[in-house]
Residue, then its C-alpha position, 0 to 999 in steps of 0.5 A: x541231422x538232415x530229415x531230423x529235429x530236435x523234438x518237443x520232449x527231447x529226442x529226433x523228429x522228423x522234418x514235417x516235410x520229410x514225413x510227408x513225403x513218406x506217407x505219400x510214397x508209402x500211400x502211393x506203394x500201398x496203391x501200386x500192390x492193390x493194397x487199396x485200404x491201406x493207400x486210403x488211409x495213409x492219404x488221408x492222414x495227409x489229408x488231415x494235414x493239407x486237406x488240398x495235397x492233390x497227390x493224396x487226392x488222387x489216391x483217395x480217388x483212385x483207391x477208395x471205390x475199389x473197397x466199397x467207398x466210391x463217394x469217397x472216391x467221388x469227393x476226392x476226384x471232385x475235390x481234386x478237380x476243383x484244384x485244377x487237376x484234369x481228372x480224366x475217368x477217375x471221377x466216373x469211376x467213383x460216382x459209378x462205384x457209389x451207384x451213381x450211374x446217371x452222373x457217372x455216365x455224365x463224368x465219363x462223357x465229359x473226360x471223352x470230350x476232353x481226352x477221346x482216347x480215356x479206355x477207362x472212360x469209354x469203359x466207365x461209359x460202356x458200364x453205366x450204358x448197360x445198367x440203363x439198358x443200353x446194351x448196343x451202346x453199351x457193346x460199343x463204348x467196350x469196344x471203344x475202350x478194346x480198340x485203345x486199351x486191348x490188355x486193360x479192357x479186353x472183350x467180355x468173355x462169351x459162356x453158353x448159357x448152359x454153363x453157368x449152372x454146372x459152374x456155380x454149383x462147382x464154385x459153391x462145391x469149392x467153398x470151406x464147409x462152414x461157408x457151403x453149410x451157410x448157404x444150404x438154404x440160400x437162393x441163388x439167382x443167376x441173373x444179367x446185372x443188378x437192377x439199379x431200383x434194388x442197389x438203391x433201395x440198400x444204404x448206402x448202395x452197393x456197387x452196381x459192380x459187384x459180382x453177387x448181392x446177398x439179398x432179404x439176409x432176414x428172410x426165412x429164405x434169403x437169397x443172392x444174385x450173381x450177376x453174369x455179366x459183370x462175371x464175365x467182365x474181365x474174365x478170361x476163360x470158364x475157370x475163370x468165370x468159377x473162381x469170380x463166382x467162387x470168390x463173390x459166393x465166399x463173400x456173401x456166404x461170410x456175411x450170412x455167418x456174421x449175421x447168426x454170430x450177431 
């Protein structure tokens, strides 16, 4: 019956190696379309059968930061790098997500070190630098990560500063009703990036990534910043910099609702 044997209860079931090449290929599927939760889950179920499966590893390293879980990230890539796999920037990446910003700025020196041209590292490196207020080194490493990478890490996209106000009140314009009615008595603070000491002060930490933060949600008048430079990072044009914004408002506006639900 090839990938088939006779089950406990009567019945085919599958040859267990068989089963885990499924699970890995549907893992591996799930990451390749951006589905990121999905890819997360069916690696860990590998996981729960061969806690040192070095591709379901990588995955969980890969996946996991991009839907909020970067120590997962990190403990995957940590993991894997104990099994000898040379992990490159997936690690940096991971502790920059869980807003580890020290040891992924260390991470990515280290991937540099092993591999000069790792765009994603000099990226990582670039982003960490400028959370620590590097900003001239951090310029360079996005440069760096260009030069190598130019269609993966293209330049941050440069806005007047008049804009952004007109921009974010047409992102908020673009909201459903309810989500606009959400944020009638909301703040919105339009500021360069997150300080580092308020992501900290937050459990667990949010990514110094994310393109907006809802803030003191208790508050009489809470309030959320948009972070114009992780906006503009990967952003292409003004309309795209509105739907990011547009997009992050959503988010927080939809947190905001599940708050009064509660």
């Amino acid at each position: 019956m090839g990938d088939f044997i006779p089950g406990q209860g009567g019945g085919w079931t599958l040859v267990p190696s068989a089963r885990h090449a499924m699970l890995l290929d549907a893992s591996r599927n799930a990451l390749a379309i951006g589905d990121h939760a999905a890819a997360v889950v069916l690696a860990e179920e590998l996981l729960d059968e061969q806690p040192d499966d070095l591709d379901a590893l990588l995955i969980v390293a890969a996946a996991a930061p991009s839907y909020g879980h970067g120590e997962v990230g990190a403990i995957a890539a940590s993991q894997a790098a104990r099994l000898g796999a040379d992990v490159g920037a997936l690690e940096a990446a991971a502790l920059l997500a869980a807003c580890q910003v020290e040891r992924a700025l260390s991470a990515a020196n280290t991937a540099l070190e092993r591999q000069p041209a790792d765009a994603r590292a000099h990226f990582v490196r670039g982003i960490a630098l400028d959370l620590l207020g590097e900003a001239d080194q951090a310029k360079a490493a996005f440069v760096a990560a260009g030069a190598i990478d130019p269609a993966g890490y293209p330049p941050p996209l440069e806005l007047p500063a008049e804009d952004w106000e007109s921009l974010t009140f047409a992102a908020t314009a673009a909201l459903e009703p309810a989500l606009r009615d959400a944020l009638a008595g909301v703040t919105l603070d339009l500021v360069d990036l997150p300080a580092l000491e308020v992501l900290r002060g937050l459990s667990p930490p949010p990514s110094p990534m994310v393109d907006a933060l809802l803030l003191d949600p208790d508050a009489r008048q809470p309030r959320i910043e948009i972070y114009r430079r992780n906006v503009l990072r990967g952003a292409t044009s003004a309309d795209d910099v509105e739907e990011r914004i547009r997009r992050a408002l959503h988010d927080e506006a939809e947190l905001l609702l599940e708050d009064e639900d509660g």
